[in-house]
VODOVEX-12959 format. One record per residue (C-alpha): residue in one letter; x negated, y negated, z. Coordinates in steps of 0.05 Angstrom, whole numbers, plus 5000, padded with zeros to 4 digits. Layout:
! residues N
AXYZ...
This chain:
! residues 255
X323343096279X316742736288X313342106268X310142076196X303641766192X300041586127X292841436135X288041026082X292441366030X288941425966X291041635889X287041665829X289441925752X282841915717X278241325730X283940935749X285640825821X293740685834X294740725909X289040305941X288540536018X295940566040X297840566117X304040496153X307741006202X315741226205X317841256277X323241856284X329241736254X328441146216X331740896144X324640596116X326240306048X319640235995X320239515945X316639235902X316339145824X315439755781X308240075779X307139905849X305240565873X312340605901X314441345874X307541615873X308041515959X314441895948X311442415910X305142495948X308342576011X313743085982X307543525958X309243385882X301543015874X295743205904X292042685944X285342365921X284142205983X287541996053X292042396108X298742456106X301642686186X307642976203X306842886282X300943276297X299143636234X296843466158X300943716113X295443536056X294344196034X301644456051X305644735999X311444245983X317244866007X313444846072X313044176095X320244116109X321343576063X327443546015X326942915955X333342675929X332842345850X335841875805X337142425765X340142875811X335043385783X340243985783X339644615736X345144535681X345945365683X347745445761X352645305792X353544815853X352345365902X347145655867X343344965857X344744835928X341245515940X335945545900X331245185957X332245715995X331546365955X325146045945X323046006016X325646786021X332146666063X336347206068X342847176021X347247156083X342346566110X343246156046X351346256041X351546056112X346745396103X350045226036X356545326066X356144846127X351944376075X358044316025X363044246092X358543626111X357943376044X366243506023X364043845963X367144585983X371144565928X365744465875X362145005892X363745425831X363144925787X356544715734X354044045746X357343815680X363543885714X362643415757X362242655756X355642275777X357342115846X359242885857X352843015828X350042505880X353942935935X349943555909X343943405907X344843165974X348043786008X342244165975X337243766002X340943766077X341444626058X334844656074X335144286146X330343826127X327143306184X324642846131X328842586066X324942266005X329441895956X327941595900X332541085868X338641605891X345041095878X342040625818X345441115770X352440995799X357640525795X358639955854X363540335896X361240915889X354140725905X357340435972X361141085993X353341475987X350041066020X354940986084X354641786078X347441816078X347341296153X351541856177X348242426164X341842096188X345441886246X348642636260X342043006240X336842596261X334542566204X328442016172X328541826103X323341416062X328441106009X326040675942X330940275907X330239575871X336939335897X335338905958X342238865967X342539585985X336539486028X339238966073X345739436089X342040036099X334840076123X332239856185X324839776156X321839476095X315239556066X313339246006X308639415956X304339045900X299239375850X298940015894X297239525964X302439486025X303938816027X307938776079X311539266135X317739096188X323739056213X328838906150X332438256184X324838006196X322538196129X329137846096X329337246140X322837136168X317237466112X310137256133X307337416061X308336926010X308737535962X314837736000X318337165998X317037105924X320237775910X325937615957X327236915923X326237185859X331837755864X339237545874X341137855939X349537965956X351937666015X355238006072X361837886055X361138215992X357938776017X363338876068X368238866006X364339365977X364639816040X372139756051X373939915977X369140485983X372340766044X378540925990X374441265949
């Protein structure tokens, strides 16, 4: 893995600019979590550094190299959604896959990856199964095993646990800190619970009309914000306390 840099980070649809000059870096391995209020420019970062936009203008570094004009199955990226974006006709296996037919892996290549993915993930059983069989956080678990499939350095994800229910939120995103922990992995994570942000991201920046705001270290950003926009949005948004959120965590452990 290597340190992402994103330099003077420009987006335009039409005459209308929506990311105004974004910088900020992601040392390896760290859990940097994007906030703000919606229309910020939040997802379109996501999106832009996944390869799903094309830049107006700005360079986006993965260590040494920009990956501006990379295809998006070649940057070694892997975005997890909301939705869990999976294709109702496959099956698990062949969702989890799918990446990697795409990239031209042999078939042995891709059993093997989606094997040790599903192991990982505890979703080995599933793997015959259409994602209507499955309930949302199993749906959660797959399109996270088909994201770690394709041995990704860098994970985008994009409101990935707002879709589930409290304990189950809790059990993903303890199982996302391990497998970050386990494959050195980085992710760039948006969510508008800062809740979830306190327990599990070590950075914060936060946006406002497509401008960084603000950038550090989550317990400095929570308890010490040196913009008075921050400590609007933190004031403004109920946040749980630790003891809840350890309640949370033990009750998911059950799960």
């Amino acid at each position: 893995m290597a340190t992402v840099e994103i330099n003077e980070l420009r987006k335009s649809f039409g005459d209308v600019e929506t990311l105004h000059g974004i910088s900020f870096s992601i040392p390896d391995g760290a859990f940097v979590a994007l906030v703000g209020p919606s229309g910020c420019g939040k997802s379109t970062i996501l999106r832009l550094v996944a390869g799903l936009e094309e830049i107006t203008s700005g360079d986006i570094y993965i260590g040494d190299n920009i990956i501006n004009d990379i295809e998006p199955k070649d940057r070694n990226i892997a975005m997890v959604f909301q939705n869990y974006a999976l294709y109702p006709h496959l099956t698990v296996a062949q969702n989890m896959g799918f990446s990697l037919k795409l990239l031209k892996k042999s078939k042995v290549e891709i059993e093997r990856a989606v094997k040790e993915a599903a192991e990982i993930l505890g979703i080995g059983e599933l793997l015959h199964r259409l994602p209507k069989q499955l309930s949302g956080g199993q749906r959660q678990r797959v399109s996270i095993a088909r994201a770690l499939a394709c041995d990704p350095s860098l994970l985008v994800l994009d409101e990935p646990t707002s879709a589930l229910d409290v304990l189950v939120q809790a059990r993903v995103l303890r199982l996302l800190n391990k497998l970050r922990a386990k494959h050195d992995l980085s992710y760039i994570f948006i969510t508008h619970d800062l809740a979830v942000v306190r327990n599990v991201a070590d950075r914060v920046a936060v946006f406002q009309s497509g401008r960084l705001v603000e950038l550090g270290k989550t317990e400095q950003i929570f308890s010490a914000p040196e913009a008075d926009y921050t400590r609007r949005l933190i004031g403004a948004v109920p946040v749980v306390d630790e003891a809840e959120l350890n309640l949370r965590n033990q009750l998911a452990e059950g799960l």
